[in-house]
mmCIF file of the N, C-alpha and C atoms, coordinates in Angstrom:
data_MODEL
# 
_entry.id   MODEL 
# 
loop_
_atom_site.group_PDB 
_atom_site.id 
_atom_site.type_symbol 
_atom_site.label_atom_id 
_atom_site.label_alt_id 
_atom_site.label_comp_id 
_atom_site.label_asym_id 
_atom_site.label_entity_id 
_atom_site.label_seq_id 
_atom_site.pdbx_PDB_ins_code 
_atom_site.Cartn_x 
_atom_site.Cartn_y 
_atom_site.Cartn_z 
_atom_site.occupancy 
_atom_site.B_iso_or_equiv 
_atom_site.pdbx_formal_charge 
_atom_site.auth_seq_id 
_atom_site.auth_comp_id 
_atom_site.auth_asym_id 
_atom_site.auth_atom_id 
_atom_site.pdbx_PDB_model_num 
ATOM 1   N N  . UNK A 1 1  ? 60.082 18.884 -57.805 1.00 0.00 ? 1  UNK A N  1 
ATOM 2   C CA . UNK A 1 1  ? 58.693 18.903 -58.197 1.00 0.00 ? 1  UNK A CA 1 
ATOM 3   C C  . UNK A 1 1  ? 58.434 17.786 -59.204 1.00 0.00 ? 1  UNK A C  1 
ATOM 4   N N  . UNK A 1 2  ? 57.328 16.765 -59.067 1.00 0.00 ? 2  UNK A N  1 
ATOM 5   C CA . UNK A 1 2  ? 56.818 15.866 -60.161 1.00 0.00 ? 2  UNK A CA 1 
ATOM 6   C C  . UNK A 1 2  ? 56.508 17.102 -61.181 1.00 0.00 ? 2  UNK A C  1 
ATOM 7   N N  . UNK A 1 3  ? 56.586 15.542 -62.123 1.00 0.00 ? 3  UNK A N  1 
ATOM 8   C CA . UNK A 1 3  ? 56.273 16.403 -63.691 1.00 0.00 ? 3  UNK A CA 1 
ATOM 9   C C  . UNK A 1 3  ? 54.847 16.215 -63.695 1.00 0.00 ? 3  UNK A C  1 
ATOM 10  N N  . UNK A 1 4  ? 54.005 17.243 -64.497 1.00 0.00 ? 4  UNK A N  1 
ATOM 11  C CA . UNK A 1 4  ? 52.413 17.253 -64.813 1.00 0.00 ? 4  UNK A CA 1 
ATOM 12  C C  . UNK A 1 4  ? 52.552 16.717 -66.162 1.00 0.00 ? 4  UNK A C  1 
ATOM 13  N N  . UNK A 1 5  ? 51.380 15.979 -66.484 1.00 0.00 ? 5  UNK A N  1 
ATOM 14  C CA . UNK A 1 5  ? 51.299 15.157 -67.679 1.00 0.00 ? 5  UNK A CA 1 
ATOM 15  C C  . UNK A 1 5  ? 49.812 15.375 -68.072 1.00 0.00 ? 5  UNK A C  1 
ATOM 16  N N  . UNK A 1 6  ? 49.593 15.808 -69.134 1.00 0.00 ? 6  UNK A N  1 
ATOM 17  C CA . UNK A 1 6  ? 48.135 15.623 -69.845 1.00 0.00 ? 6  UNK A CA 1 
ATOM 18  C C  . UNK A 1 6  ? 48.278 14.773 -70.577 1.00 0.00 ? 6  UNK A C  1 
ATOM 19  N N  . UNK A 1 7  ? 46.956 13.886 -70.616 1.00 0.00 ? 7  UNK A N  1 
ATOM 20  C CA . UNK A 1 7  ? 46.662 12.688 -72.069 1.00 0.00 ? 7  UNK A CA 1 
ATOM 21  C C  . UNK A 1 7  ? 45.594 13.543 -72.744 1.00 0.00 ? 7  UNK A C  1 
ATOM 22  N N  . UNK A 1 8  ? 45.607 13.474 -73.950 1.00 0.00 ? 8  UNK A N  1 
ATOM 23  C CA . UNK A 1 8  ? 44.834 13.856 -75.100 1.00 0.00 ? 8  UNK A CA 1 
ATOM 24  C C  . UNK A 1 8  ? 44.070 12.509 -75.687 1.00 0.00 ? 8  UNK A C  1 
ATOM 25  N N  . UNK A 1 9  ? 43.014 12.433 -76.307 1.00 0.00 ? 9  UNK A N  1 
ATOM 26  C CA . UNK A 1 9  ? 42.051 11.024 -76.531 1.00 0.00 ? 9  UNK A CA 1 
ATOM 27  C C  . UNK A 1 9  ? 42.281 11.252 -78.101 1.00 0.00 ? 9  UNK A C  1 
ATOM 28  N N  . UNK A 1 10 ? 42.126 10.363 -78.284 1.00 0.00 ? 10 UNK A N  1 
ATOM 29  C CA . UNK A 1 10 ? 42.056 10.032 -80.091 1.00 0.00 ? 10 UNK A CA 1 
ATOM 30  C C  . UNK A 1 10 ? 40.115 10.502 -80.099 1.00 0.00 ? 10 UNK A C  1 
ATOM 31  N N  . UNK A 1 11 ? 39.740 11.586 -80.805 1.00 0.00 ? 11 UNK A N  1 
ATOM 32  C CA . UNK A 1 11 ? 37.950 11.421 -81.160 1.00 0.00 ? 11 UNK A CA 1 
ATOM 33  C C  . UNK A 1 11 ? 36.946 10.138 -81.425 1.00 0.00 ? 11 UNK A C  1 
ATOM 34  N N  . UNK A 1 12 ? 38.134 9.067  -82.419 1.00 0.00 ? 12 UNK A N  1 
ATOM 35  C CA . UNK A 1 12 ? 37.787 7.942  -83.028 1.00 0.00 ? 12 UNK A CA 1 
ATOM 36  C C  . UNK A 1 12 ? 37.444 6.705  -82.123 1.00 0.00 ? 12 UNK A C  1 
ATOM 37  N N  . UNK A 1 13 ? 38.904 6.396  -81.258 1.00 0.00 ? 13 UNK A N  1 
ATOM 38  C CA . UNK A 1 13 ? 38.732 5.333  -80.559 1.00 0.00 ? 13 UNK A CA 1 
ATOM 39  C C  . UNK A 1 13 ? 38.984 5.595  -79.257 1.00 0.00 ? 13 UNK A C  1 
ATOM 40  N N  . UNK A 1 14 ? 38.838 6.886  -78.528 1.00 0.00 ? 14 UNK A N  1 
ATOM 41  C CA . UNK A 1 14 ? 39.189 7.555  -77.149 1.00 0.00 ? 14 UNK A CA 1 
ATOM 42  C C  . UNK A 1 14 ? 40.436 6.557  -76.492 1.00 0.00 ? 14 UNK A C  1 
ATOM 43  N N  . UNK A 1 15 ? 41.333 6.265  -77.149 1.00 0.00 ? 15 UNK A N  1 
ATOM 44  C CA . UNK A 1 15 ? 42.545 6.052  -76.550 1.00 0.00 ? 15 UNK A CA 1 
ATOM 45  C C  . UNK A 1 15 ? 43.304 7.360  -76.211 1.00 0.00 ? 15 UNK A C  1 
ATOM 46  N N  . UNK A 1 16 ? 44.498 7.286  -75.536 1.00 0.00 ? 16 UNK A N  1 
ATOM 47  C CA . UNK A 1 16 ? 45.251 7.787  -75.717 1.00 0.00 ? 16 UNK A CA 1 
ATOM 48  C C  . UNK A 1 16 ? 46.106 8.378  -77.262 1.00 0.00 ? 16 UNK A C  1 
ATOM 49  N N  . UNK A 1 17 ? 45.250 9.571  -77.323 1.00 0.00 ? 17 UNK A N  1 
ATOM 50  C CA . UNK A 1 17 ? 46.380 9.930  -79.292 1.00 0.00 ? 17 UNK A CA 1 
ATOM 51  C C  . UNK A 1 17 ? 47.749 10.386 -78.851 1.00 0.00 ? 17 UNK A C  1 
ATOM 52  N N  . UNK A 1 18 ? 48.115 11.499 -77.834 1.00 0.00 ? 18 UNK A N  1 
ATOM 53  C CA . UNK A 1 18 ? 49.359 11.812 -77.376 1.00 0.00 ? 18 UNK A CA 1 
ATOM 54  C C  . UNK A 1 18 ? 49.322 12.685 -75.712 1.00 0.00 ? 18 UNK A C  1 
ATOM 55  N N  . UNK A 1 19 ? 50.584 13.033 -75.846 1.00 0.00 ? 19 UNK A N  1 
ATOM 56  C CA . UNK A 1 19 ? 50.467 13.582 -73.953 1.00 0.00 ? 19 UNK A CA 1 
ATOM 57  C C  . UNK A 1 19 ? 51.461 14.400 -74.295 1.00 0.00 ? 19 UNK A C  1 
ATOM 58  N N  . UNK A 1 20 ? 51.308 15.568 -73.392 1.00 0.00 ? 20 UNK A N  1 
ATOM 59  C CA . UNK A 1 20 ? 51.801 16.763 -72.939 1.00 0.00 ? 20 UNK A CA 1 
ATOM 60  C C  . UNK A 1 20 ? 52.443 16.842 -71.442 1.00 0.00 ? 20 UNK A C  1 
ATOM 61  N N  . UNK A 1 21 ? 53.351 17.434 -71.468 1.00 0.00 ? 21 UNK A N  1 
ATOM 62  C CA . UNK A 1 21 ? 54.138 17.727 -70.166 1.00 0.00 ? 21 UNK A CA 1 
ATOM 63  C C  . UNK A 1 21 ? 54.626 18.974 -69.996 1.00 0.00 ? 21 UNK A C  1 
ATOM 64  N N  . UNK A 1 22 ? 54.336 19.371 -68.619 1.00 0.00 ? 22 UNK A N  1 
ATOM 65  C CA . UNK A 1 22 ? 55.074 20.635 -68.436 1.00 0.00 ? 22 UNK A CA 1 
ATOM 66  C C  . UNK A 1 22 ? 56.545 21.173 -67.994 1.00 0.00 ? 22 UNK A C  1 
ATOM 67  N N  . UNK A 1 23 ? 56.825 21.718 -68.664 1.00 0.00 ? 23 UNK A N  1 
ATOM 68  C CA . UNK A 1 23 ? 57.929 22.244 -68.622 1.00 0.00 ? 23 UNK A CA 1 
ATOM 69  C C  . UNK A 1 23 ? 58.178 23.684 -68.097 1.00 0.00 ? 23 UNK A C  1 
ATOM 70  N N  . UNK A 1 24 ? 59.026 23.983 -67.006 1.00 0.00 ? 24 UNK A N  1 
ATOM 71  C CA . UNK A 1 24 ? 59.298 24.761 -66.549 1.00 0.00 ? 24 UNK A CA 1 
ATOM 72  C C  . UNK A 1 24 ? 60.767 25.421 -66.544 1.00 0.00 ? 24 UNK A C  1 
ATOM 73  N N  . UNK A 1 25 ? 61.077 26.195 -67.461 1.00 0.00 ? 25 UNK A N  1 
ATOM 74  C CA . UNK A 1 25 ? 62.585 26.774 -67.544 1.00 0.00 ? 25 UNK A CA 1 
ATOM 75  C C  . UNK A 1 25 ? 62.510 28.505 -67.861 1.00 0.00 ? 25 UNK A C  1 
ATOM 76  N N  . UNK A 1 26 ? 63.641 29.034 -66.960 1.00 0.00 ? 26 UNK A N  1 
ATOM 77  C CA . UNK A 1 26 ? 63.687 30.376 -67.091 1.00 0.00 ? 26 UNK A CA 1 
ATOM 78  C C  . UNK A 1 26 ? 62.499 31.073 -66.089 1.00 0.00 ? 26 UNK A C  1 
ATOM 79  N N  . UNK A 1 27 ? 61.543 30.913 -65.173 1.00 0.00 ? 27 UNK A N  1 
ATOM 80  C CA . UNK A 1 27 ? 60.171 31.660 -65.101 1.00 0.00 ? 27 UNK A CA 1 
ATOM 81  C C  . UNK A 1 27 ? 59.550 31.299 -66.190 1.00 0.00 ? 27 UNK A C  1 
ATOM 82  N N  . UNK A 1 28 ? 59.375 30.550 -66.624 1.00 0.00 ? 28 UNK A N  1 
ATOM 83  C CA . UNK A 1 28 ? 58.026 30.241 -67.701 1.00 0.00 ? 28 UNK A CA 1 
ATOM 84  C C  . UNK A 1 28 ? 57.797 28.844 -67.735 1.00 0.00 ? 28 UNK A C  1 
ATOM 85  N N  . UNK A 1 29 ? 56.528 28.486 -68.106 1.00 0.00 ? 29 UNK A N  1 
ATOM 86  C CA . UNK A 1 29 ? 55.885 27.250 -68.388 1.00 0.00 ? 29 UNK A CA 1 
ATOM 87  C C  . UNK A 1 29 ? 55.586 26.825 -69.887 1.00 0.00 ? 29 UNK A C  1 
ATOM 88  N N  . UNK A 1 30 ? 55.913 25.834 -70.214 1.00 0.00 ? 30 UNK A N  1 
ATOM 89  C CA . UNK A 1 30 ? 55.101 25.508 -71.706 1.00 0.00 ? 30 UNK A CA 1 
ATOM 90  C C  . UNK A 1 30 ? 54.707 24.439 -71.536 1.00 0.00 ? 30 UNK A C  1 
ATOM 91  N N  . UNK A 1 31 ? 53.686 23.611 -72.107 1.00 0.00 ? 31 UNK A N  1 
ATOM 92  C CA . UNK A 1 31 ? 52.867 22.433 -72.365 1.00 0.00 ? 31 UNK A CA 1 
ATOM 93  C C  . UNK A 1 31 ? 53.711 21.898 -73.305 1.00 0.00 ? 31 UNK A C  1 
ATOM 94  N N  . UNK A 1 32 ? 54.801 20.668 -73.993 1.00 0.00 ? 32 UNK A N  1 
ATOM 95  C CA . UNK A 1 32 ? 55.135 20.075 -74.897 1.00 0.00 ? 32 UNK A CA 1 
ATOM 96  C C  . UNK A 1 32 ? 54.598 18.524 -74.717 1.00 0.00 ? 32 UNK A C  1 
ATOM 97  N N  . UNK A 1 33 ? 54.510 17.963 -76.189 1.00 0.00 ? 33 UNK A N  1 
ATOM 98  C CA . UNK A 1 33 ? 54.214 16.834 -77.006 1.00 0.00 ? 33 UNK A CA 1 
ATOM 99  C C  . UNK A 1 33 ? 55.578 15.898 -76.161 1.00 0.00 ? 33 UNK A C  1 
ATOM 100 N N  . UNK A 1 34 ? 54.986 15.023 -75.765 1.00 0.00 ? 34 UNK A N  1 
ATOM 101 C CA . UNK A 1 34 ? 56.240 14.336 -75.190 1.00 0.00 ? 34 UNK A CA 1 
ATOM 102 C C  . UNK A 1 34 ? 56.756 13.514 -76.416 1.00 0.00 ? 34 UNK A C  1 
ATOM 103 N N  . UNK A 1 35 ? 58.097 12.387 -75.940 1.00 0.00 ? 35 UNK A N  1 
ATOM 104 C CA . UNK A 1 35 ? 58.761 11.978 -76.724 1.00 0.00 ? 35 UNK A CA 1 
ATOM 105 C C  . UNK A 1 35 ? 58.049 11.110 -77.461 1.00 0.00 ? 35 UNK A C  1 
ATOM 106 N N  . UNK A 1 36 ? 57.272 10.081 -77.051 1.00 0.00 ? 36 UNK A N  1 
ATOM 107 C CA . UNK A 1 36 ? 56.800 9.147  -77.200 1.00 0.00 ? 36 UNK A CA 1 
ATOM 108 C C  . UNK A 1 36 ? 55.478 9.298  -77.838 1.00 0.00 ? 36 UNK A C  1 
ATOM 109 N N  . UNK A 1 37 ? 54.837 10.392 -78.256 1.00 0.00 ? 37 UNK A N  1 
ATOM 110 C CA . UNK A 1 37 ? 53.654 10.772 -78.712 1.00 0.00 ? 37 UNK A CA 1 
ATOM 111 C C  . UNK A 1 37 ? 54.167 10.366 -80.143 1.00 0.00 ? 37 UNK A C  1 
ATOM 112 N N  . UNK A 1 38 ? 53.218 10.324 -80.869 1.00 0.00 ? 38 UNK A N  1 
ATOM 113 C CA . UNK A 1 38 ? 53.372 10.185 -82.623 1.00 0.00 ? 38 UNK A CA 1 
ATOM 114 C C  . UNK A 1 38 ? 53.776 12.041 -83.084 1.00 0.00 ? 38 UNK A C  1 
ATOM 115 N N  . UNK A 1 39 ? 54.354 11.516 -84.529 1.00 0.00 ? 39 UNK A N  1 
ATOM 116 C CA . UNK A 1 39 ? 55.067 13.252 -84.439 1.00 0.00 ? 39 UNK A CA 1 
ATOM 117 C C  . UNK A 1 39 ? 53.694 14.027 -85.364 1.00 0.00 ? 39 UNK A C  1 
ATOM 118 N N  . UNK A 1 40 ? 53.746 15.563 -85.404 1.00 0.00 ? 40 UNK A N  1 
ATOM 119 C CA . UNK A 1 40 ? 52.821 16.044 -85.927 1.00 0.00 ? 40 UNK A CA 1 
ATOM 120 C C  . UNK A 1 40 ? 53.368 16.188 -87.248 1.00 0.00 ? 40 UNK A C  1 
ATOM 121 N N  . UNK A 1 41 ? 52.240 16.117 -88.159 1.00 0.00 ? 41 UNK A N  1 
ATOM 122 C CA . UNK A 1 41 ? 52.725 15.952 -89.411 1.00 0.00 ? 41 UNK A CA 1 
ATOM 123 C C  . UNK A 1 41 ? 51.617 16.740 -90.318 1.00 0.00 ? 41 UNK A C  1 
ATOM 124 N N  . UNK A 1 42 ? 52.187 17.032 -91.555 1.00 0.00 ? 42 UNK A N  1 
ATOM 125 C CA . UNK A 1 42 ? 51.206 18.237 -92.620 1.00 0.00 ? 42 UNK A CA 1 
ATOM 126 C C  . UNK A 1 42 ? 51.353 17.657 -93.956 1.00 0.00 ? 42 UNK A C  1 
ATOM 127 N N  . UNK A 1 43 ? 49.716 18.266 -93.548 1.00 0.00 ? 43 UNK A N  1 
ATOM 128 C CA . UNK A 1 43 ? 49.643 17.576 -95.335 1.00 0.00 ? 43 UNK A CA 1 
ATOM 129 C C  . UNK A 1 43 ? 48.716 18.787 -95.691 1.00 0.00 ? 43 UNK A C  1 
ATOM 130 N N  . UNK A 1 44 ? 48.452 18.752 -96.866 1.00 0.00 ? 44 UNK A N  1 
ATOM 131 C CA . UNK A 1 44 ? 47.206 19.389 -98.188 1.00 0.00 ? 44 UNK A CA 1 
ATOM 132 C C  . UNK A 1 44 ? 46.225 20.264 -97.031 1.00 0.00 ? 44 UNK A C  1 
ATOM 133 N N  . UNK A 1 45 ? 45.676 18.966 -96.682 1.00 0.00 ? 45 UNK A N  1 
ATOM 134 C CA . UNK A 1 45 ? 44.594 19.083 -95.295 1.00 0.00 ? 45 UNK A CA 1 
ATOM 135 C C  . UNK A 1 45 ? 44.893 20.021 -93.919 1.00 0.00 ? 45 UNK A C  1 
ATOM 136 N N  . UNK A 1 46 ? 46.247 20.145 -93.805 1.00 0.00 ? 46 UNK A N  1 
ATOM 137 C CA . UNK A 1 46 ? 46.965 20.716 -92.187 1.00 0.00 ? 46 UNK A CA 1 
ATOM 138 C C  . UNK A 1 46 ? 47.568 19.852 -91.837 1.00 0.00 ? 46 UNK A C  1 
ATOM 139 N N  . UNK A 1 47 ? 47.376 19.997 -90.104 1.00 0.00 ? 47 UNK A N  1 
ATOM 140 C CA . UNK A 1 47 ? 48.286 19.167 -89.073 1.00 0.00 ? 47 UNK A CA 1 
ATOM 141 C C  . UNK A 1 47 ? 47.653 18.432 -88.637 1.00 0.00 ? 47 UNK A C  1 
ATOM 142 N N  . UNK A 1 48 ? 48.284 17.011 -88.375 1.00 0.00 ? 48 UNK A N  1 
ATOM 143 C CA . UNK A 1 48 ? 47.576 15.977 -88.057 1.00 0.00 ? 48 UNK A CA 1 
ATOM 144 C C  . UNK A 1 48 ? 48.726 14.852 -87.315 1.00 0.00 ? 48 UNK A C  1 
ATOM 145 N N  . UNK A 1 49 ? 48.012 14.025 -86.674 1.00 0.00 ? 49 UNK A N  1 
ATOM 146 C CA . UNK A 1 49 ? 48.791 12.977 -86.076 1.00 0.00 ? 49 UNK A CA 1 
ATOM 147 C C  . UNK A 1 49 ? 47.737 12.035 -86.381 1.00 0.00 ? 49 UNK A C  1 
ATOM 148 N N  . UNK A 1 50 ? 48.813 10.723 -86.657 1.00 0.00 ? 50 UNK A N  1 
ATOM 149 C CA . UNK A 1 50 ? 48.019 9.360  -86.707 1.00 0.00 ? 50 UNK A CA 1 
ATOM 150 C C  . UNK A 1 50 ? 47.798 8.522  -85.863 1.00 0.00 ? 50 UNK A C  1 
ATOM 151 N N  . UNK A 1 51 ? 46.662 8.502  -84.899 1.00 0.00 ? 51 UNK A N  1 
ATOM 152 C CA . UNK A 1 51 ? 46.273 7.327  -83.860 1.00 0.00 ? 51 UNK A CA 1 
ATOM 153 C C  . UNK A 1 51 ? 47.239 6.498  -83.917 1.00 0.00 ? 51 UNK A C  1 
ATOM 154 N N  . UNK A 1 52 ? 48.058 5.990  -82.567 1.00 0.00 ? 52 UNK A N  1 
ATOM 155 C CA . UNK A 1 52 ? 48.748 4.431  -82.682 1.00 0.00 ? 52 UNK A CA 1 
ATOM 156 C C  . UNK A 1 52 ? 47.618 3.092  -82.437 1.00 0.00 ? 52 UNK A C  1 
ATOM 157 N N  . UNK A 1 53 ? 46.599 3.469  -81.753 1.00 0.00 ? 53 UNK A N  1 
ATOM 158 C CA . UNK A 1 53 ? 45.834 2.386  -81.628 1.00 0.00 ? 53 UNK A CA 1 
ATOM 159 C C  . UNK A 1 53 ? 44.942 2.173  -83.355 1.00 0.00 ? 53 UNK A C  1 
ATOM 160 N N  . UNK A 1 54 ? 43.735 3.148  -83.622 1.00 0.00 ? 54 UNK A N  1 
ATOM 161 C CA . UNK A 1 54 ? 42.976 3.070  -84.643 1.00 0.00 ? 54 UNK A CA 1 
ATOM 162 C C  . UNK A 1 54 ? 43.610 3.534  -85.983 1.00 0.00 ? 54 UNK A C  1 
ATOM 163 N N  . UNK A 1 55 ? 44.903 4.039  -86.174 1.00 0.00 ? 55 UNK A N  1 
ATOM 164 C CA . UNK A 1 55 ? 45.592 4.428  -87.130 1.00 0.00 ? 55 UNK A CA 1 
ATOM 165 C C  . UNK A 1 55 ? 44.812 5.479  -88.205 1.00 0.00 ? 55 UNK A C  1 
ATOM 166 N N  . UNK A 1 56 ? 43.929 6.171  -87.401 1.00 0.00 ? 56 UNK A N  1 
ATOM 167 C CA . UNK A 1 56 ? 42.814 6.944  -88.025 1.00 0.00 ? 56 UNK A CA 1 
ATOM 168 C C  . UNK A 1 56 ? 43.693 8.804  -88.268 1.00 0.00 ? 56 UNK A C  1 
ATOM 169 N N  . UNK A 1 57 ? 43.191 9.514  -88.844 1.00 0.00 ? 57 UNK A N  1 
ATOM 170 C CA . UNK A 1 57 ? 44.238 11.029 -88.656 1.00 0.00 ? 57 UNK A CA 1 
ATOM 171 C C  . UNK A 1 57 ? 43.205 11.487 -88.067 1.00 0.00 ? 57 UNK A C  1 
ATOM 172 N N  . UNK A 1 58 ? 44.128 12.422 -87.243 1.00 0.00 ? 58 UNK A N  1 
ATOM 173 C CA . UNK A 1 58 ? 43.658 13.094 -86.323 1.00 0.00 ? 58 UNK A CA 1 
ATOM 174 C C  . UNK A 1 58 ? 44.236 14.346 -86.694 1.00 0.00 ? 58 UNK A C  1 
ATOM 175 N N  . UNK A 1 59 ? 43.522 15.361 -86.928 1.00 0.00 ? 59 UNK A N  1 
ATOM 176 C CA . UNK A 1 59 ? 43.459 16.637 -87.323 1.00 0.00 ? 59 UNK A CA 1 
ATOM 177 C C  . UNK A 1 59 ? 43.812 17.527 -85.537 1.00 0.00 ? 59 UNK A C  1 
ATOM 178 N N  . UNK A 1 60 ? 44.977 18.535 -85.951 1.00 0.00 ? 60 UNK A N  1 
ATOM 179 C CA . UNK A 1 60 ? 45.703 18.770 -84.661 1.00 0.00 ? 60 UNK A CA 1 
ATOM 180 C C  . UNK A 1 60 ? 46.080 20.697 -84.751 1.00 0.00 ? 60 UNK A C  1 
ATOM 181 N N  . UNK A 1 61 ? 45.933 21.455 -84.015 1.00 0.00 ? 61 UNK A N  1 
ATOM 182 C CA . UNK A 1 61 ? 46.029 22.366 -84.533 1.00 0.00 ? 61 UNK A CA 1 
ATOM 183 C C  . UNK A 1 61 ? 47.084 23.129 -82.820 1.00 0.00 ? 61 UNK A C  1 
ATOM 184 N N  . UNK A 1 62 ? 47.864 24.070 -83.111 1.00 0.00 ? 62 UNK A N  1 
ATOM 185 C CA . UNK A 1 62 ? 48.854 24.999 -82.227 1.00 0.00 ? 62 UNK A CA 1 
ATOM 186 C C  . UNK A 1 62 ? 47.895 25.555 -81.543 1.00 0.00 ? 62 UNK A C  1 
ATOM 187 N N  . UNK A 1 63 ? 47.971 26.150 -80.651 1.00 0.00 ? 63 UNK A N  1 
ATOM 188 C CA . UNK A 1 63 ? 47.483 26.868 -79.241 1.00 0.00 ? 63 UNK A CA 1 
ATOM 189 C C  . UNK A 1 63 ? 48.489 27.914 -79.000 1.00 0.00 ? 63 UNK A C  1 
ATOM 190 N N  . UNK A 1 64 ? 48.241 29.229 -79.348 1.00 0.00 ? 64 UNK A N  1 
ATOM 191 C CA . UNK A 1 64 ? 49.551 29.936 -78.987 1.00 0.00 ? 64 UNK A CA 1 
ATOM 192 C C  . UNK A 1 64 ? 48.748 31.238 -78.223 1.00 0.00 ? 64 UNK A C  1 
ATOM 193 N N  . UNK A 1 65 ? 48.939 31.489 -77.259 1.00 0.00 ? 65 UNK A N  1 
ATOM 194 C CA . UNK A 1 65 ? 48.357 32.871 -76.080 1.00 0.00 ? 65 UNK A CA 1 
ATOM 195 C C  . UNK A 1 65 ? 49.355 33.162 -74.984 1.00 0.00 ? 65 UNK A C  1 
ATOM 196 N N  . UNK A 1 66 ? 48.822 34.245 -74.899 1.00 0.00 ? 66 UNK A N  1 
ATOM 197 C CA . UNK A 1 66 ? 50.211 34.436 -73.454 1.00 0.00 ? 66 UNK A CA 1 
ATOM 198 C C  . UNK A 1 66 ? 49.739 33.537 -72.380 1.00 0.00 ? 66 UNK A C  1 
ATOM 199 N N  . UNK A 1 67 ? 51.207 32.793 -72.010 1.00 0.00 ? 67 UNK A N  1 
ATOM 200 C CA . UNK A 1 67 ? 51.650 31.614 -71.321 1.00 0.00 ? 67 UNK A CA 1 
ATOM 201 C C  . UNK A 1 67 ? 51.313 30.835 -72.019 1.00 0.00 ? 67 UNK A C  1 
ATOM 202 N N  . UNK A 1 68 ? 50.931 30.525 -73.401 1.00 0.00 ? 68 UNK A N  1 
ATOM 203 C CA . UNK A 1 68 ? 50.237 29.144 -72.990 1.00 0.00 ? 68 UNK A CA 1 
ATOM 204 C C  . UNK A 1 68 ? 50.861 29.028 -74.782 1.00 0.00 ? 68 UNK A C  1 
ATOM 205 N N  . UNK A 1 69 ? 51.742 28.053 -75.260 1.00 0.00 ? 69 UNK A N  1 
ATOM 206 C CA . UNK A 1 69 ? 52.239 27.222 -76.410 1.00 0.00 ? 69 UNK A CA 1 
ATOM 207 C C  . UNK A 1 69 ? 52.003 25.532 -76.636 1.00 0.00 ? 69 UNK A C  1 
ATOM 208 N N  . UNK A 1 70 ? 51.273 25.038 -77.074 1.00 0.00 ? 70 UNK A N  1 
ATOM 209 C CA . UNK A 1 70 ? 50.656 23.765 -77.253 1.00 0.00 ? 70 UNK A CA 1 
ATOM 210 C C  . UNK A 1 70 ? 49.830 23.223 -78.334 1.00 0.00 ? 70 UNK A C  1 
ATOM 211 N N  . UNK A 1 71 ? 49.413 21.938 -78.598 1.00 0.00 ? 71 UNK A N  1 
ATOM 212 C CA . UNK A 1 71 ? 48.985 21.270 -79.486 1.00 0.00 ? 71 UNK A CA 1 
ATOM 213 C C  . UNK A 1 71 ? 47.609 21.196 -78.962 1.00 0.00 ? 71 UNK A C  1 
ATOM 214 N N  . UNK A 1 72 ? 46.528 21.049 -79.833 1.00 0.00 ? 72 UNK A N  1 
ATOM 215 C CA . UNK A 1 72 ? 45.095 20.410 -79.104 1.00 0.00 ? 72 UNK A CA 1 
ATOM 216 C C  . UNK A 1 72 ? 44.352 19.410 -80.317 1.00 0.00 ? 72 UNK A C  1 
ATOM 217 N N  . UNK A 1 73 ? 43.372 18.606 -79.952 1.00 0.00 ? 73 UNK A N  1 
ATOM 218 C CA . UNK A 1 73 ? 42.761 17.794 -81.255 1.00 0.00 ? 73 UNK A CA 1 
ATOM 219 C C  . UNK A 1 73 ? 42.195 19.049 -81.944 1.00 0.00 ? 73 UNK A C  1 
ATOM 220 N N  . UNK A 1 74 ? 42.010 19.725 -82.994 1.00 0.00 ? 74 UNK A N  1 
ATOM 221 C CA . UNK A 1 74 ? 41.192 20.889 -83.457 1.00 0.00 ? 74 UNK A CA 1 
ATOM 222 C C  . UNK A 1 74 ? 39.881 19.915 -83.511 1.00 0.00 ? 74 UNK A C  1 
ATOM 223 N N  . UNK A 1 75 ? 38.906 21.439 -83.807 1.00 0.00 ? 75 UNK A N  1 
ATOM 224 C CA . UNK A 1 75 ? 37.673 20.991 -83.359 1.00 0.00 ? 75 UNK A CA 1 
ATOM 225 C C  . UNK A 1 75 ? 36.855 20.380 -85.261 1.00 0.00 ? 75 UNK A C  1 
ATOM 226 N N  . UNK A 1 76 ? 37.618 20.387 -86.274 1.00 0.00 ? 76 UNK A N  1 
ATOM 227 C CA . UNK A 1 76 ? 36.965 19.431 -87.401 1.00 0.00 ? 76 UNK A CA 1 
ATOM 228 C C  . UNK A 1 76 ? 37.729 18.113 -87.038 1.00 0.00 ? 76 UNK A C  1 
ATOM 229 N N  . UNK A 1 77 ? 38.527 17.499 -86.217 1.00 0.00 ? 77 UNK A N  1 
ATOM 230 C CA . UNK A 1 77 ? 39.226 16.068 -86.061 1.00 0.00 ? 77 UNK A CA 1 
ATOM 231 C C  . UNK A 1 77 ? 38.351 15.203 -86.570 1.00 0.00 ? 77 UNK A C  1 
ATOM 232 N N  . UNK A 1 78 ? 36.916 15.147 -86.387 1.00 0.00 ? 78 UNK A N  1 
ATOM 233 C CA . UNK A 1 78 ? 36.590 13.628 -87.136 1.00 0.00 ? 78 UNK A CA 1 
ATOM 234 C C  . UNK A 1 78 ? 35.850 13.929 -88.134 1.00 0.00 ? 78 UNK A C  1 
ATOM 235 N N  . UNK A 1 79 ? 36.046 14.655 -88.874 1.00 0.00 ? 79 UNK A N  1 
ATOM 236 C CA . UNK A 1 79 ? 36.092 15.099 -90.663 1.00 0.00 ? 79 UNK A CA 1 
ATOM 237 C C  . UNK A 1 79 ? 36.673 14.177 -91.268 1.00 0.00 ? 79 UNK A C  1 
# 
């Protein structure tokens, strides 16, 4: 089976901010941050990743429900 890949947009400069892939092990699925994405990082403020194109922060928040473990832009990102 190909791998599924989501791109996520930076709010600022709608590039690419990071990508997700699915993973399938055991009967279960998870959405992970691939290698190559910028890493998530915390500060004062929360979780955030820094644009590689606009070097702007991007405010980033967990997704956790049955099936479903993942990152998303949260919805204050261009605060």
């Amino acid at each position: 089976m190909e791998p599924t890949i989501r791109a996520i947009t930076c709010p600022h400069c709608k590039h690419i901010l990071f990508a997700l892939e699915m993973e399938t092990k055991g009967g279960g699925a998870a959405w992970n941050i691939t290698k190559d994405s910028p890493a998530v990082q915390n500060d004062a403020a929360g979780m955030f990743m820094t644009c590689a194109k606009c070097a702007k922060r991007v405010a980033v928040e967990k997704v956790a429900g049955p099936g479903v473990d993942t990152w998303k832009v949260a919805n204050n990102a261009r605060n």
